[in-house]
C-alpha positions as CSV (number, residue, x, y, z in Angstrom):
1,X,-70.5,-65.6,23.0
2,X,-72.7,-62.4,22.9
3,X,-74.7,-61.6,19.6
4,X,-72.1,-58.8,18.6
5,X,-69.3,-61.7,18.9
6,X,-71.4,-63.7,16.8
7,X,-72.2,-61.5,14.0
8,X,-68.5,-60.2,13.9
9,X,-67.1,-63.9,13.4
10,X,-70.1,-64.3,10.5
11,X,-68.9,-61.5,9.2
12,X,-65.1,-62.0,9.1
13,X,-66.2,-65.4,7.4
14,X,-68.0,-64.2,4.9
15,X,-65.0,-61.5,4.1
16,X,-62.7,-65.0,3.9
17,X,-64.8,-66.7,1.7
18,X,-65.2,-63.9,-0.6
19,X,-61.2,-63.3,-1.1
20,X,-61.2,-66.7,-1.4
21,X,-63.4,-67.1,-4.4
22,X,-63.2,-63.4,-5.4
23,X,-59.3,-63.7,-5.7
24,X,-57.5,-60.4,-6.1
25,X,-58.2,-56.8,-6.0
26,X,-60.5,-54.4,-8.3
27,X,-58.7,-51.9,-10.2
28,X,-62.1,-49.8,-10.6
29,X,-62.3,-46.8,-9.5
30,X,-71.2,-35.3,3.1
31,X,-71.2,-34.9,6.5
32,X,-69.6,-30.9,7.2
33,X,-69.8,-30.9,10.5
34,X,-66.8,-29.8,12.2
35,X,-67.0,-31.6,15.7
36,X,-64.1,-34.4,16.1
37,X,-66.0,-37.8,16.3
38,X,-64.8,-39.5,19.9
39,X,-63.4,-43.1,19.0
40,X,-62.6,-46.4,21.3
41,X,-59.3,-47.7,21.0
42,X,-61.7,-51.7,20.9
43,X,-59.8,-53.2,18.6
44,X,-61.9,-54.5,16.4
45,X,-62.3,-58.6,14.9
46,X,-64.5,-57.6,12.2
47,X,-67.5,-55.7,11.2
48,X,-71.0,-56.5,12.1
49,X,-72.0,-56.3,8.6
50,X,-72.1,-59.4,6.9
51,X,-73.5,-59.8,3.7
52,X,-74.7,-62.6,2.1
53,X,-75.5,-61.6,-1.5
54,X,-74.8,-58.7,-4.1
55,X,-74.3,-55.2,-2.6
56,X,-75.9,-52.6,-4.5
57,X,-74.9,-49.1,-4.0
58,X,-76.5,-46.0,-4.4
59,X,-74.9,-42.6,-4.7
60,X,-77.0,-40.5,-2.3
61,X,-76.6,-37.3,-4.6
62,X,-80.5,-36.6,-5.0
63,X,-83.5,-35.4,-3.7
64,X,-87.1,-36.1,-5.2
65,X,-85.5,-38.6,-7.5
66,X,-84.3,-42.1,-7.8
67,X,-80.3,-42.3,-7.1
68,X,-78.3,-43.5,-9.5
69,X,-76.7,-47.3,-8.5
70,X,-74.3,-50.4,-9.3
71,X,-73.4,-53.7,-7.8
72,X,-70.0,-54.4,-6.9
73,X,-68.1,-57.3,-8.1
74,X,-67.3,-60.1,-5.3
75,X,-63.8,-58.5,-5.6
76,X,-65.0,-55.2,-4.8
77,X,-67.1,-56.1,-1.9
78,X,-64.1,-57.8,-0.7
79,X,-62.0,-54.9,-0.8
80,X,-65.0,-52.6,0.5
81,X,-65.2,-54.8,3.2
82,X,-61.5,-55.0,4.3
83,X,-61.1,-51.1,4.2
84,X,-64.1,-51.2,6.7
85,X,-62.6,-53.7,8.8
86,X,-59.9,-51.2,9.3
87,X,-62.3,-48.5,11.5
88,X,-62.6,-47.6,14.8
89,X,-65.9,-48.0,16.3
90,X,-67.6,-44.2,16.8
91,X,-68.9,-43.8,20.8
92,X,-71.4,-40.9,20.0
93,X,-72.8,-41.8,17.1
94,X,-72.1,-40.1,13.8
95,X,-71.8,-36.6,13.4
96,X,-75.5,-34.6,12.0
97,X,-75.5,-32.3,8.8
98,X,-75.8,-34.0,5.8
99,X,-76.8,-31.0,3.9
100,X,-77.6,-30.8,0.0
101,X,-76.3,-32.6,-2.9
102,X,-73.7,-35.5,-3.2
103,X,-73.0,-37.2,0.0
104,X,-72.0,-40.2,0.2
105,X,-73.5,-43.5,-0.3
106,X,-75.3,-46.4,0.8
107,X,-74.8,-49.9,0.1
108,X,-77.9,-52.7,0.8
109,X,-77.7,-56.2,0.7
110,X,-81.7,-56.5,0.0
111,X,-81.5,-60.7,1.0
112,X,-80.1,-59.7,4.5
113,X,-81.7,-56.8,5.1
114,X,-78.4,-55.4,5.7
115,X,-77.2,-51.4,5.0
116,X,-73.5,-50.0,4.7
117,X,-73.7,-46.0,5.1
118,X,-70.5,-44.5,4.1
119,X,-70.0,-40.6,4.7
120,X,-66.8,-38.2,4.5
121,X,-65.5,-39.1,8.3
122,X,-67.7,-42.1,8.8
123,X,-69.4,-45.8,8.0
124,X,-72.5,-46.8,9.4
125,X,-73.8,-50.4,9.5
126,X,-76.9,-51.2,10.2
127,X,-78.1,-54.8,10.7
128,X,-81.5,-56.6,12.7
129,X,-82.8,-53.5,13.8
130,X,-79.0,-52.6,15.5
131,X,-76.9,-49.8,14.1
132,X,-73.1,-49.4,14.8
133,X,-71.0,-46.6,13.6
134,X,-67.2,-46.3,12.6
135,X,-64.6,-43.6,12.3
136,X,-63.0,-43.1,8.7
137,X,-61.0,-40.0,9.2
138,X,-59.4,-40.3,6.0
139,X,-62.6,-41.1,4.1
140,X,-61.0,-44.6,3.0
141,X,-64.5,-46.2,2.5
142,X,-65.4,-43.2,0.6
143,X,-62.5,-42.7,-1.7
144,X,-62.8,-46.2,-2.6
145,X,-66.7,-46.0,-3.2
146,X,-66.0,-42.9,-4.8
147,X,-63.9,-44.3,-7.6
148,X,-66.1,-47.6,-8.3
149,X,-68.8,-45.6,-8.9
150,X,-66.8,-43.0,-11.0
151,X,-65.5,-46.7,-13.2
152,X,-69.4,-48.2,-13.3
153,X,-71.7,-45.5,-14.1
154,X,-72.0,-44.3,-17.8
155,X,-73.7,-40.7,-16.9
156,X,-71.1,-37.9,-17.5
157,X,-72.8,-35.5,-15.3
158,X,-72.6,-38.2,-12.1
159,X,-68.9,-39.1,-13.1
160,X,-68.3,-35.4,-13.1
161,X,-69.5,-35.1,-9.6
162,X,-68.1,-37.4,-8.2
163,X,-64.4,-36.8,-10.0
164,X,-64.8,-33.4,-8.5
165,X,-66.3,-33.7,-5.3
166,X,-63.7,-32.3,-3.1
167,X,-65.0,-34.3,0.0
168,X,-63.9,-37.5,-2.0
């Protein structure tokens, strides 16, 4: 078993135990580049992401200041988790461009040393020093992101955003 095998299995374990102890769903609530991301048709076990404590998030929306951030809920990692277990992986990489102001966000587990990037069209994971990225044409991971952090932080003006970003 190669050490991609192996961190997909760890990770499709950890997903089980969490909806086992995390029980049922949450209801809680970027790139503009215009080249179409090439995909694999791999099917895919599981992610290599697989982390093993709290997931705090940031919502990359600032420059030359701290990002504002929460922690997701067992249940919400869960569900996080299971929408990116959905995506295709990416063969070129992720599309460049950022650009200004909100977009997207990142998610660290600090105990792994483990980061989820989620973007309008894609979801990075980067793990050991290894990357891997995956298609989301329909900005699932986003969306979902995108309402947690709408239901968890207080500040009106970053609710705002985020309620009316159009790439959401």
């Amino acid at each position: 078993m190669n050490e991609r095998d192996r961190l997909r299995r760890g990770a499709l374990a950890c997903l089980a135990v969490v909806l086992v102890l995390g029980g049922g769903s949450s209801s809680r609530a970027d790139d503009t580049t215009t080249s179409t991301p090439t995909t694999t048709d791999t099917p895919r076990s599981s992610p290599a992401f697989a982390p093993v404590g709290e997931l705090v998030v940031s919502v990359e929306v600032f420059s030359g200041r701290p990002n504002p951030t929460f922690t997701l809920s067992p249940t919400e990692q869960a569900e996080l988790l299971q929408a990116v277990d959905q995506l295709s992986p990416l063969e070129n990489g992720p599309p460049s461009a950022d650009g200004l102001g909100f977009i997207g966000f990142s998610a660290a587990d600090d105990s792994s040393n483990q980061v989820l990037t989620v973007r309008r069209t894609y979801v990075g994971l980067q793990a050991d020093e290894r990357s891997e990225y995956l298609h989301d044409p329909n900005g699932s991971a986003l969306a979902l992101l995108t309402r947690l952090a709408a239901e968890s932080i207080e500040d009106p003006q970053i609710q705002e955003l985020l309620l009316t970003n159009p790439e959401a």
